[in-house]
C-alpha positions in Angstrom: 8.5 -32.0 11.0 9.3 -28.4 11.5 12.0 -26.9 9.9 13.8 -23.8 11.3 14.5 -20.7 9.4 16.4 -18.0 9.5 14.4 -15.0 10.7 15.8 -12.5 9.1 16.2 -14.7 5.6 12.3 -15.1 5.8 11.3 -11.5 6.7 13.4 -10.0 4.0 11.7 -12.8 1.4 8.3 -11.9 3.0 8.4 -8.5 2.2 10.0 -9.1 -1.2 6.9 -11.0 -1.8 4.5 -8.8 -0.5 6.3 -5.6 -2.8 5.7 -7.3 -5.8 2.3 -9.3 -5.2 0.2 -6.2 -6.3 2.2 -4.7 -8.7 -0.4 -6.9 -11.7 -2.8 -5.6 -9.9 -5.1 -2.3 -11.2 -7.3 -2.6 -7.8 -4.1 -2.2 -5.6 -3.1 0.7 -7.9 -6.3 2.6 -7.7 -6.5 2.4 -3.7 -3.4 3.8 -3.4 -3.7 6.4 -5.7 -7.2 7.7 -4.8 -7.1 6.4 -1.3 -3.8 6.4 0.5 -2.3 9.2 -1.6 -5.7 11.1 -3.1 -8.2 10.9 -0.2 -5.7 10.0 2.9 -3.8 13.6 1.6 -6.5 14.9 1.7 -5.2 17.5 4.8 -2.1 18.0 2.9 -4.4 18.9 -0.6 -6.0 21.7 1.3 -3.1 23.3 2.5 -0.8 22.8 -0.8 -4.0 24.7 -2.5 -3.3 28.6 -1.7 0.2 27.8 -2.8 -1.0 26.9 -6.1 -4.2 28.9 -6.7 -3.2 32.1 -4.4 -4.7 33.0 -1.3 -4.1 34.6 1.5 -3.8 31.3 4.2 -1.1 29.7 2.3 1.2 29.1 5.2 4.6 26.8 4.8 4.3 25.7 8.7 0.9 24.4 8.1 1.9 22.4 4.9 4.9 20.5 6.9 2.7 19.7 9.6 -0.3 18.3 7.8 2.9 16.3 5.6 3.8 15.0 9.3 0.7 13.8 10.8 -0.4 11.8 7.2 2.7 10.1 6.9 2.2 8.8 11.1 -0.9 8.3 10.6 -0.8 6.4 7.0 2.0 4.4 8.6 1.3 3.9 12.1 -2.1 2.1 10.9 0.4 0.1 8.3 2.1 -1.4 11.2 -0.6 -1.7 13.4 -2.1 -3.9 10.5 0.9 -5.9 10.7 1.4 -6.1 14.4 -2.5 -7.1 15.2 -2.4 -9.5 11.9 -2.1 -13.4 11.7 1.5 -13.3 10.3 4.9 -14.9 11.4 6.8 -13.3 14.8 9.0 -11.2 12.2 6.3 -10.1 10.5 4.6 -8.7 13.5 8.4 -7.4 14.9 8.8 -5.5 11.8 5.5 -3.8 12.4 6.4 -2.6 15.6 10.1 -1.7 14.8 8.5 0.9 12.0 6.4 2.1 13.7 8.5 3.4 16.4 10.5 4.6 13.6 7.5 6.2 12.1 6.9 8.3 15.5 10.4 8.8 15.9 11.0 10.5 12.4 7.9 12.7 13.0 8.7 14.0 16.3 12.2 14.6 15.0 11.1 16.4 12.2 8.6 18.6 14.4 11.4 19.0 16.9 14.2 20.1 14.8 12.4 21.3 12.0 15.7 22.4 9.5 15.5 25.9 9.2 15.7 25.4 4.9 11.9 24.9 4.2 13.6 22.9 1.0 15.1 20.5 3.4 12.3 20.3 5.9 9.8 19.3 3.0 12.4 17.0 1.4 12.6 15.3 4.5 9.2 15.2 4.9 8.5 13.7 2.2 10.9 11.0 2.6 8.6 10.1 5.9 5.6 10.3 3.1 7.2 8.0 0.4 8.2 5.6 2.9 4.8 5.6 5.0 3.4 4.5 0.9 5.6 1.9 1.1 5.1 0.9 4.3 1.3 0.4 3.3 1.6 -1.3 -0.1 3.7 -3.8 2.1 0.6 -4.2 4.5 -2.0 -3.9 2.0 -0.5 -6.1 -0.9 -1.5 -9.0 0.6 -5.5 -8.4 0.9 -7.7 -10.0 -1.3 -9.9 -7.0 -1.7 -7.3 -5.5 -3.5 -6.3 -8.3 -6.1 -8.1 -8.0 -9.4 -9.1 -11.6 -9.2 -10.6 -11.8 -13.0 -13.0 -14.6 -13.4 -12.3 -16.0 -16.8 -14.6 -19.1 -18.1 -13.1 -21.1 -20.3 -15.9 -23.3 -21.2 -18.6 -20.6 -22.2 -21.6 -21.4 -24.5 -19.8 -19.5 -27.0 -16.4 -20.5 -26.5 -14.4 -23.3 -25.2 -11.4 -25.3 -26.5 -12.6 -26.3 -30.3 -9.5 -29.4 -29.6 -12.3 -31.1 -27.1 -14.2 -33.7 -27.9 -18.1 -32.2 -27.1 -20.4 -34.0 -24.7 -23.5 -36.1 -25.8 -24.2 -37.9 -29.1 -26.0 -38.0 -32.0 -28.1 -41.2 -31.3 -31.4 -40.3 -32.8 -30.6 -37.2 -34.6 -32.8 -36.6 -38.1 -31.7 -34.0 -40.5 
């Protein structure tokens, strides 16, 4: 029997779900750290680094533009995840709905770039925080990024001391 559900009900559930599934995990943690925000930021590192060490490249422009193209990028392959996934119709229709507003926020923030470098990287960073989330909601869900401990409760040197042990003592000499 198939029951039906409330689109809308489900996605928001879904992605509930899928924002708290990795939080236990340290494997989830570490990839985003060193590889969505460390590595994947990697174009936005090299310009940030004449601003903090001196040098004579150091060039605001450049620094909102490499801010723009991770954020697409991180997120656009988010949703594509999503979209080209085996997941429910909303799951897939959310994909596609943030992506489009991905590629709209970027272009609008190329387009009308404020003229207030504040607000320009405020805003840009929004698109940055938001593209994170937008991959911890794709990501959370792969088993490569689960810690998946393997814990043996019945090793040689260990085990519940409440069990009765296998075997007997038939012929046993002390």
């Amino acid at each position: 029997m198939q029951v039906r559900v409330n689109g809308f009900v489900w996605l928001f559930d879904e992605l509930k779900a899928r924002f708290k599934g990795p939080i236990g995990h340290t494997a989830a943690w570490g990839f985003l750290l060193f590889g969505a925000f460390g590595l994947g930021g990697a174009g936005i590192w090299y310009e940030v680094w004449p601003f903090i060490f001196g040098g004579s490249r150091a060039s605001v422009a450049n620094v909102h533009t490499a801010m723009l193209t991770y954020f697409l990028a991180l997120a656009g392959s988010a949703a594509l995840q999503l979209i080209f996934a085996d997941v429910e119709k909303p799951l897939r229709v959310f994909g596609v709905t943030a992506a489009f507003l991905f590629v709209g926020l970027a272009v609008w923030l190329d387009a009308v770039k404020p003229e207030d470098d504040a607000q320009a990287f405020i805003l840009a960073t929004v698109g940055s925080v938001l593209a994170l989330v937008m991959w911890w909601l794709t990501a959370g869900q792969d088993d490569g990024l689960k810690d998946n401990i393997k814990i043996t409760p019945d090793a040689a040197v260990g085990g519940d001391p409440k069990q009765q042990p296998q075997g007997d003592l038939t012929g046993f000499k002390s």
